[in-house]
C-alpha positions in Angstrom: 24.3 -34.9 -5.2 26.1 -32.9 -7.6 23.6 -30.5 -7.8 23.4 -30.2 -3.6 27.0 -29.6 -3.7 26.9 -27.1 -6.5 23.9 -25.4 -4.2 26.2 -25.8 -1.4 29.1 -23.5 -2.8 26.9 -20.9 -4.1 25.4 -20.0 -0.8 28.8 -20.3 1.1 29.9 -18.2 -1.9 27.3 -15.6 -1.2 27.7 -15.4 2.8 31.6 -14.8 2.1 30.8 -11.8 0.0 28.3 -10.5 2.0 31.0 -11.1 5.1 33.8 -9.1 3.0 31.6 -6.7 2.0 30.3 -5.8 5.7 34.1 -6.1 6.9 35.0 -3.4 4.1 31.9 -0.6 4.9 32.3 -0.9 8.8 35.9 -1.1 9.3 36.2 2.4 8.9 33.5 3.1 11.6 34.7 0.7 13.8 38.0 2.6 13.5 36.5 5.7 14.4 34.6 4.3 17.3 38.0 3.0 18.8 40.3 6.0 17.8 37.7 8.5 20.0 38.9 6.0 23.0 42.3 6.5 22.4 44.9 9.1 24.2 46.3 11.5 21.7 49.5 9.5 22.1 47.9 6.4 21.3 46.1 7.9 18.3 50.0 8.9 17.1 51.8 5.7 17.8 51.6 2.4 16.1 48.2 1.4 14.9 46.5 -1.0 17.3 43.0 -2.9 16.7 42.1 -2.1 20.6 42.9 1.1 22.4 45.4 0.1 25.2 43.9 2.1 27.9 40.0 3.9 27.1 39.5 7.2 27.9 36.9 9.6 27.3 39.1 12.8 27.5 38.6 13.0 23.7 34.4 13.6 24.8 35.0 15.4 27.5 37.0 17.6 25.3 34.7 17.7 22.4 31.6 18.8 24.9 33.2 21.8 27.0 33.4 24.0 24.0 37.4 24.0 24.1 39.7 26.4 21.3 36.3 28.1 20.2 34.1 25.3 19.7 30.7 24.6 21.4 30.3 21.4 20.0 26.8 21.4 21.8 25.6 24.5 20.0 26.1 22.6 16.9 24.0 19.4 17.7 21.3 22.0 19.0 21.5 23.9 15.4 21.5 20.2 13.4 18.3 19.0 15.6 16.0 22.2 14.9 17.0 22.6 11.5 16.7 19.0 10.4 13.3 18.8 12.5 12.4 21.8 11.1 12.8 20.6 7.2 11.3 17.8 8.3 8.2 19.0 9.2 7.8 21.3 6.2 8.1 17.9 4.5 5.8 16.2 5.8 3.1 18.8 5.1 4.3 20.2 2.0 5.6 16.6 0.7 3.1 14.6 2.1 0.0 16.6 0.1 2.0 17.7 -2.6 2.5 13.5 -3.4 -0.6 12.6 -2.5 -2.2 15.2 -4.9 0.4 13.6 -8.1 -0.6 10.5 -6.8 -4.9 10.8 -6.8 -5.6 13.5 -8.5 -5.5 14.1 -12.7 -5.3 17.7 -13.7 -3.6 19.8 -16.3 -0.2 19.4 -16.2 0.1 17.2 -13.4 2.6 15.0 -15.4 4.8 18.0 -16.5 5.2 19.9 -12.8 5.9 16.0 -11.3 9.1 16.1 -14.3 9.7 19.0 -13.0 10.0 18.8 -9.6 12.1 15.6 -9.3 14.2 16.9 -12.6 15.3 19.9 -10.4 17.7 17.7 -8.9 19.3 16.6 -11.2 21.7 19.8 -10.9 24.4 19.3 -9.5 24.4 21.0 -6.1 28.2 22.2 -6.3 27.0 24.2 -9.2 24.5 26.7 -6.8 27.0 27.2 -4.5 27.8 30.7 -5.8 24.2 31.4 -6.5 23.0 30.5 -3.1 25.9 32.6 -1.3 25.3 35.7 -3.0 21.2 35.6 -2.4 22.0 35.4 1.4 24.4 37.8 1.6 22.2 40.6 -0.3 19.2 39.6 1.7 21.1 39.5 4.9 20.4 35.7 5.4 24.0 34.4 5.9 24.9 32.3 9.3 20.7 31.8 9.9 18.4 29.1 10.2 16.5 30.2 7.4 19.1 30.3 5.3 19.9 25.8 5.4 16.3 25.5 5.7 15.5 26.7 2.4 18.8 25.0 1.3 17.5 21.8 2.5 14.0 22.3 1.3 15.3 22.9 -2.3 17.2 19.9 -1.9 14.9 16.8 -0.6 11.3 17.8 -1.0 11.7 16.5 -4.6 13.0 13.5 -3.4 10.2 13.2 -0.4 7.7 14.0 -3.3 9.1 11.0 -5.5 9.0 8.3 -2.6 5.9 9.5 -1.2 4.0 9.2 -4.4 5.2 5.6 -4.4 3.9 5.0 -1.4 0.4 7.2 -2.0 0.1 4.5 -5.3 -0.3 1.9 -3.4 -3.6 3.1 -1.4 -6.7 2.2 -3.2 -8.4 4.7 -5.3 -11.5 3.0 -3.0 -10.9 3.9 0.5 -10.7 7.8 -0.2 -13.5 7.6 -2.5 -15.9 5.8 0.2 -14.9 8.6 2.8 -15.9 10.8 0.4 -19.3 8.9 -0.6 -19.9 9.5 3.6 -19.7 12.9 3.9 -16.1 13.8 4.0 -14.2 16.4 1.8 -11.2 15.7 0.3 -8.9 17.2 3.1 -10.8 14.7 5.6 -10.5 11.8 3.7 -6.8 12.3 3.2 -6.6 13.1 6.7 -8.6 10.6 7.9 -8.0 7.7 5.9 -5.3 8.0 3.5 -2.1 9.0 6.2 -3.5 6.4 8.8 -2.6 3.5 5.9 0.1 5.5 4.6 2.2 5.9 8.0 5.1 3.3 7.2 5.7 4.9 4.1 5.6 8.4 5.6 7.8 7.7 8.2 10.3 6.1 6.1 10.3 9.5 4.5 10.9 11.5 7.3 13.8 9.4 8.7 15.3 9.5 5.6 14.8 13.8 5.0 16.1 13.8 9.1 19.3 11.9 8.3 20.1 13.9 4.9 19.5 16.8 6.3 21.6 15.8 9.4 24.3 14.8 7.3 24.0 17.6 4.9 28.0 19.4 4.5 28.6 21.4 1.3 26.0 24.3 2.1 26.6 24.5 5.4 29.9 24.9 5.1 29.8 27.8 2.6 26.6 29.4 4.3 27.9 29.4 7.8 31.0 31.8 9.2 30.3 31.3 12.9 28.6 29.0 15.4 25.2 30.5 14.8 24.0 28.4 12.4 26.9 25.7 12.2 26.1 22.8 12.2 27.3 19.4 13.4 29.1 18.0 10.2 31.0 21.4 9.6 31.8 20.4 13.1 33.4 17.8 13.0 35.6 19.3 9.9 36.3 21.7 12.4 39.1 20.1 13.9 40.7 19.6 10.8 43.4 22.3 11.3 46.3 24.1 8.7 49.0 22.4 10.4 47.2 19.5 12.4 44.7 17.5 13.1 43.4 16.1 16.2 42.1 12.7 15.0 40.9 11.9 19.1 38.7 14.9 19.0 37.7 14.6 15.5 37.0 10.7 16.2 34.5 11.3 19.1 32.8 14.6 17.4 32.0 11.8 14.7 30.7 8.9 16.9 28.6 12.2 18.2 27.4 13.2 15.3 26.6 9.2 13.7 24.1 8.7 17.2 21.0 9.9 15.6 21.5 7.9 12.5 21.7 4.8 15.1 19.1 5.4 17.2 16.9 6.2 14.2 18.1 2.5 13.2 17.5 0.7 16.5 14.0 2.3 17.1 12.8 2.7 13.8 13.9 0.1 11.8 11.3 -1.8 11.0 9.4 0.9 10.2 12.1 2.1 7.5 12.1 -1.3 6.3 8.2 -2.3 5.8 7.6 1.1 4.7 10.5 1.4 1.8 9.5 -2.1 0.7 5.6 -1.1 0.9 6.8 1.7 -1.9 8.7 -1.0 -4.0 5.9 -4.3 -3.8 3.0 -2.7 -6.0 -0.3 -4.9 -6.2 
């Protein structure tokens, strides 16, 4: 009996943490959410839980590219470039991890070190680096110029998970494809991606969303709409004497809606393909 009890109070224990600590992470998004439904007055006054009267002037106002900002410019700039580094790592990452993963050859073990050990500078410390290479080749406020940021920054990390992933296939199934007639491009092709697609698209959502969320670079690499993107954005309306929290509140419930739908659509996806890369057999 004492035992039950003891059982008992450990689990409620656990739920009340678990409560707190979901209270705690999402009361600051919750608080955005409300404040982009608030007037500016509202927003200025005493603190409420629930907007007195919703209004989406702070959208409307974010979307109709008012005081210099085309706010829909810089969700059109986030989606190609995070698409784009996403497809690069899917090809590059993809083969690149699945060559680590199958294949032994000279050196394999060193360039693997290599690769993931690239990150472990700190990314503050090539800011000045990065900024002088696009202004002498002319690369400043372009596409190419985050890209390559990007690329430098989570291909190592899409190589690492993806290799986790590519561990778990069977040294069989490629080797039979081969046995009936098929390089090793087809069986990879063929066979390998089919039973790796959880764990590849885990990888891509996860590249999509960093690069989505990426700030630092884009900040420092960016001088006009051009190439800004949807985080520098939202800093945007953080002015020298004010800040427009209503604006700023609904630019960030923009900018958190691909992480969501990514969530809602994709979730189970992310999950059985993350834990497929952590269960080994």
């Amino acid at each position: 009996m004492k035992s039950r009890k003891k059982n008992l109070l450990k689990s409620r224990s656990a739920y009340a943490a678990i409560l707190l600590f979901l209270i705690i992470t999402n009361l600051p998004i919750y608080w955005m959410y409300i404040t982009s439904f608030k007037t500016q007055e509202e927003v200025y006054g005493n603190p409420t839980w629930v907007p007195k009267s919703f209004t989406m002037q702070n959208y409307k106002e974010v979307l109709s590219a008012q005081q210099g900002r085309n706010f829909t410019f810089y969700l059109r700039n986030s989606l190609g470039i995070s698409s784009i580094v996403t497809a690069i790592m899917l090809v590059l990452g993809t083969t690149s991890a699945y060559a680590f993963s199958h294949f032994r050859f000279r050196g394999s073990g060193l360039l693997l070190f290599l690769i993931i050990a690239s990150r472990i500078i700190p990314p503050i410390s090539l800011i000045i680096p990065y900024f002088k290479i696009s202004e002498t080749l002319h690369l400043r406020d372009t596409w190419f110029a985050l890209i390559w940021v990007n690329v430098y920054l989570y291909l190592p990390f899409a190589v690492w998970l993806l290799k986790e992933f590519f561990d778990t296939v069977p040294a069989e199934l490629p080797e039979s494809a081969r046995v009936d007639g098929c390089t090793n491009a087809q069986a990879f092709v063929r066979v390998v991606l089919p039973n790796s697609l959880p764990g590849i698209a885990s990888a891509a959502i996860l590249v999509f969303l960093l690069s989505w969320n990426h700030f630092l670079f884009p900040l420092v690499l960016t001088s006009t709409e051009k190439a800004r993107t949807i985080p520098v954005g939202v800093y945007d309306y953080v002015g020298d004497y004010f800040v427009n929290w209503g604006n700023m509140a609904a630019a960030g419930v923009i900018a958190s809606m691909p992480a969501l739908i990514f969530l809602i659509l994709f979730s189970r996806w992310l999950i059985s393909g993350l834990l497929s890369g952590a269960l080994k057999e």
